[in-house]
N, C-alpha and C positions, 0 to 999 in steps of 0.2 A: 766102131766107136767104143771106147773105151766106157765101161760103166763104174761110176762113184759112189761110195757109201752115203747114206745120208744120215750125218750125227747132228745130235741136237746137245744142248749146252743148255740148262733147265738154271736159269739164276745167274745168268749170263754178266749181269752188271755186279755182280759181290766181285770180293777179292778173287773166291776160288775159282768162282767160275771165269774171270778173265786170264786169272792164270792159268786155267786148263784149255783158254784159248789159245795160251801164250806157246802151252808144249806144242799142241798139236802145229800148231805153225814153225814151232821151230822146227819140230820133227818133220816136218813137209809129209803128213798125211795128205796124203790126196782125197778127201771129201766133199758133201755138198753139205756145209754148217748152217744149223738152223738156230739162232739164238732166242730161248724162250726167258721173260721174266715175267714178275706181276706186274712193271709198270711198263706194261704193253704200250705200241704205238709210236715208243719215240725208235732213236738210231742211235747206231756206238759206231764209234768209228777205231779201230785197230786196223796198223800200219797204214797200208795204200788202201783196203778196204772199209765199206760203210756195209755197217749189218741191221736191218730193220728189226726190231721188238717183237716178238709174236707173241701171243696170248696162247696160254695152255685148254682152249675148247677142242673140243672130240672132233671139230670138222679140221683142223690142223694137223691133228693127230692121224685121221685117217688118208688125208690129201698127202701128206708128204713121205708116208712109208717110209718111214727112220728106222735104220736098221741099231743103232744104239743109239743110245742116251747119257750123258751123263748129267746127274742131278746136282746142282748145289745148293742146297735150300734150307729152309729149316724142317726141323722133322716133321712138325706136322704138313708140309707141304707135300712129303717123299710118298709121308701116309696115305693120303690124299689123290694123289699124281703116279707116282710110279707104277701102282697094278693096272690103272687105262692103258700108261704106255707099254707095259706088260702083255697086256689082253690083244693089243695091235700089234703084237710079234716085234715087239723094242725089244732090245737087252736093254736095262737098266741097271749104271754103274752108279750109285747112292753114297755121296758122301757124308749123310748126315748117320745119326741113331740110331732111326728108325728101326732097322732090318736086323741092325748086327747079333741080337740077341736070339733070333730064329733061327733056329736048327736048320730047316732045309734052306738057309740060303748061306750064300759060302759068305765068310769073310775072306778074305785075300791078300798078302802080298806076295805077287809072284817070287821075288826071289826068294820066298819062304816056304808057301804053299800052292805053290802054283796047278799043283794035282787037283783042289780042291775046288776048283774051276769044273764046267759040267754044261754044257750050252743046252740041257734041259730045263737049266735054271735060267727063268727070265729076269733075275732078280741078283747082283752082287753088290755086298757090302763092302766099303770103302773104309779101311779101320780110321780109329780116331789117330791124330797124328803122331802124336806121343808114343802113341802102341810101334806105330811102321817105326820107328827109328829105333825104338828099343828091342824085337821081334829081329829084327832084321840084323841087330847084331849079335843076340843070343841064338843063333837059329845053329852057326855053325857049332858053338860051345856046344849046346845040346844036341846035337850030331857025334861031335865025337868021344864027348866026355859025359854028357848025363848033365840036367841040372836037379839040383836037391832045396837050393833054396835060392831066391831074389828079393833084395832089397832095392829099390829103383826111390830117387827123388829126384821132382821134376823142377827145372827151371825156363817157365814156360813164357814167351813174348806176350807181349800186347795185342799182334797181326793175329791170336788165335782165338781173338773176343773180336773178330769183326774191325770194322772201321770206327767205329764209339770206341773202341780201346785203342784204337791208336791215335783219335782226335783224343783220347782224356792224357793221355803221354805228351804231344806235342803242345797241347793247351793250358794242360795242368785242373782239366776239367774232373767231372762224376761223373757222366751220361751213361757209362757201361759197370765202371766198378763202386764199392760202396765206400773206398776211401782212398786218397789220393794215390795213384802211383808213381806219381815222381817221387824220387829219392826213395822209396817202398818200395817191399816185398809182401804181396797179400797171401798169406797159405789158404786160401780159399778158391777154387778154381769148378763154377760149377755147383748146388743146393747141397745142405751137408745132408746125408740119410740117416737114419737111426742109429746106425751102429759108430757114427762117428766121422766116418769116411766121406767126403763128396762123391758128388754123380763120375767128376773125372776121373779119381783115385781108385772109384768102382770099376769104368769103363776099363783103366789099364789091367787092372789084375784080369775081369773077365774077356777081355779079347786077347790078352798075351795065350791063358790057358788055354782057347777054341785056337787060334791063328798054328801055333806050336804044335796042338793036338797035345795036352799036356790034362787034363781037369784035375788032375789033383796035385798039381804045382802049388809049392807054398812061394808065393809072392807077395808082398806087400807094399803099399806106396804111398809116400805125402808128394804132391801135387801146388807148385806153387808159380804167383804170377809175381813177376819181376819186371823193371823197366828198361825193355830192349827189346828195340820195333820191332826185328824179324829173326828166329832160328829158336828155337827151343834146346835146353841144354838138358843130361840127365847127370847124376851123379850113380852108379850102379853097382851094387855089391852081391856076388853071386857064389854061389856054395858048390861046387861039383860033384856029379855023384863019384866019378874016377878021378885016382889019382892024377895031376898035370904036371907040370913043371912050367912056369911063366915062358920060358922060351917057346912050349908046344902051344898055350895058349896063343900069343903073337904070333903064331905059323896061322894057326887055326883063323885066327880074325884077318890076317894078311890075304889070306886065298879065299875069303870068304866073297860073293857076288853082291856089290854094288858097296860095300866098304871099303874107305880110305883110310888105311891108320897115319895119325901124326901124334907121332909117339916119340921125341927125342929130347931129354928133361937138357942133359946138355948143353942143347943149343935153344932151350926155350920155346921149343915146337912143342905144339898140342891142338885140340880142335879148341876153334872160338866161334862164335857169331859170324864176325866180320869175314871169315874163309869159308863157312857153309852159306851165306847167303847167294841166290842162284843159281846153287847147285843141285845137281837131283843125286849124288853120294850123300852117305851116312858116315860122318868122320868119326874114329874111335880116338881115344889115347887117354896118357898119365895109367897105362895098364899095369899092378904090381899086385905084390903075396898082401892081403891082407892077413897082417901077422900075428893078428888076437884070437884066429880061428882056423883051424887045419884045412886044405884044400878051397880056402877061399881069395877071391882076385875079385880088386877094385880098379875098376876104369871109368872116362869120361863120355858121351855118345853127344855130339852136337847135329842137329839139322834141319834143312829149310824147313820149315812147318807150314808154310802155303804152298811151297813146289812138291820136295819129298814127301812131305807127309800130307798130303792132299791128292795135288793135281799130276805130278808123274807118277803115285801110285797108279793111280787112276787110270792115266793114259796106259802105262802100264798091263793092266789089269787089258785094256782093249787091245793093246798090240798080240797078246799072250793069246787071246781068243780068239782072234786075225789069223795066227801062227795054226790052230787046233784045227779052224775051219779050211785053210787051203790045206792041211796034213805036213807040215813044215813041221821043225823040231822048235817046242818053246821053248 
């Protein structure tokens, strides 16, 4: 008889965590899913099946011998929660904060850094989403060419403040942000820190630098929320340290793993919202010389920010370790 992994889904009822229900069923993981939230005891029902609520107490934890975890919670819950399920030989995949900033635990996007993976570590960080899409398409540039500098600005949906941001969009409510976002654009994404910058604008620079293996990458970023339900957009401008030529870049981003470019001014093609929503790619385009500074190239990066930059990272990240553990190539 064939034996199952048993994965748990930690915040099961948010957006993320039912969308990291959604991969894992599409991908026909064979598992035994254990859905944990705080408001224990009711049922969710996804597709033909009904999943009972469990409560995160130590007799759950030890009864069901979960071989991973993924978490989607808030940080202080990951704080909290994730080293028990640690302690009871879980991997834990953590989508929130919590972690990223700790040295011995990996941050991760496989098609990035997937080396940084290490099944000693009970513990992997899940970057923030903005990072996976931007990471993910500088990974090759900085392979072949060197990067010297990054200007990145974000244009970020509603779906990445939760469900109060997307009930203040369709409502025209406040509940999540501090001024209306219909018809708005708030450059505030996130507590602003001392130096000026949000908590966001922080998160991108320091996880591009650890994710790349880069620390002393000049990169810089404004951070802003926009009204459109789902995909985050970036605008990005990047400095190389080697000479390119725009044709080698577009080679470079074309062969690059989990990137789709829609690059043809032409015929009006480019990445939008409405073509990255559902997707688990990282669409590129509008790629050309920026001409006010020698070796630099502006493009577009659009992508799902609850799929890609969330939950198929994530799944992701568990396939890659699946791969490591039977001795398969990741």
């Amino acid at each position: 008889m064939k034996k199952f992994l048993n994965i748990a889904i930690v915040g099961a009822t948010g957006l993320v965590g039912k969308k990291i229900l959604q991969v894992l069923t599409e991908r026909k993981i064979e598992a035994n899913l254990h859905l944990f939230a705080l408001e224990n005891g009711q049922k969710m029902n996804f597709g033909e099946k009904t999943y009972e609520i469990l409560d995160l107490g130590a007799t759950n934890l030890k009864k069901l011998h979960l071989d991973y975890a993924f978490f989607a919670v808030e940080a202080e819950i990951s704080k909290e929660y994730a080293p028990k399920f640690a302690e009871n030989g879980t991997i834990v995949i953590d989508n929130s904060n919590a972690f990223r900033r700790e040295e011995d635990v990996p941050l991760v996007v496989p098609q990035v850094n997937k080396k940084a993976l290490d099944f000693s570590k009970k513990i992997v960080a899940n970057p923030n989403c903005s990072t996976i899409q931007l990471v993910t398409a500088l990974k090759p540039l900085a392979d072949k060419f060197g990067l010297k500098r990054v200007i990145v600005s974000t244009y970020q949906a509603v779906s990445g403040a939760g469900q109060n941001g997307i009930l203040d969009l369709l409502n025209g409510t406040q509940n999540k942000f501090d001024y209306p976002i219909q018809n708005n654009a708030i450059p505030q994404i996130d507590v602003f820190l001392p130096n000026g910058y949000t908590k966001e604008e922080d998160k991108l620079i320091f996880e591009s630098r650890k994710i790349l293996n880069l620390p002393r990458l000049h990169i810089t970023a404004t951070a802003v929320r926009v009204p459109i339900l789902n995909c985050h957009s970036e605008s990005v401008n990047v400095e190389l340290e080697k000479c390119a030529t725009l044709e080698e870049v577009f080679d470079a981003l074309k062969e690059a793993e989990n990137v789709v470019l829609q690059d043809d001014p032409k015929n009006k093609t480019y990445p939008m919202p409405i073509f990255a929503n559902e997707k688990d790619e990282v669409f590129v385009g509008r790629i050309r010389k920026d001409e006010s500074r020698k070796n630099c190239f502006n493009f577009w990066i659009v992508a799902d920010n609850l799929r890609r930059g969330a939950a198929s990272n994530a799944v992701d990240i568990f396939e890659t370790l699946e791969k490591m553990r039977k001795g398969e190539k990741a």
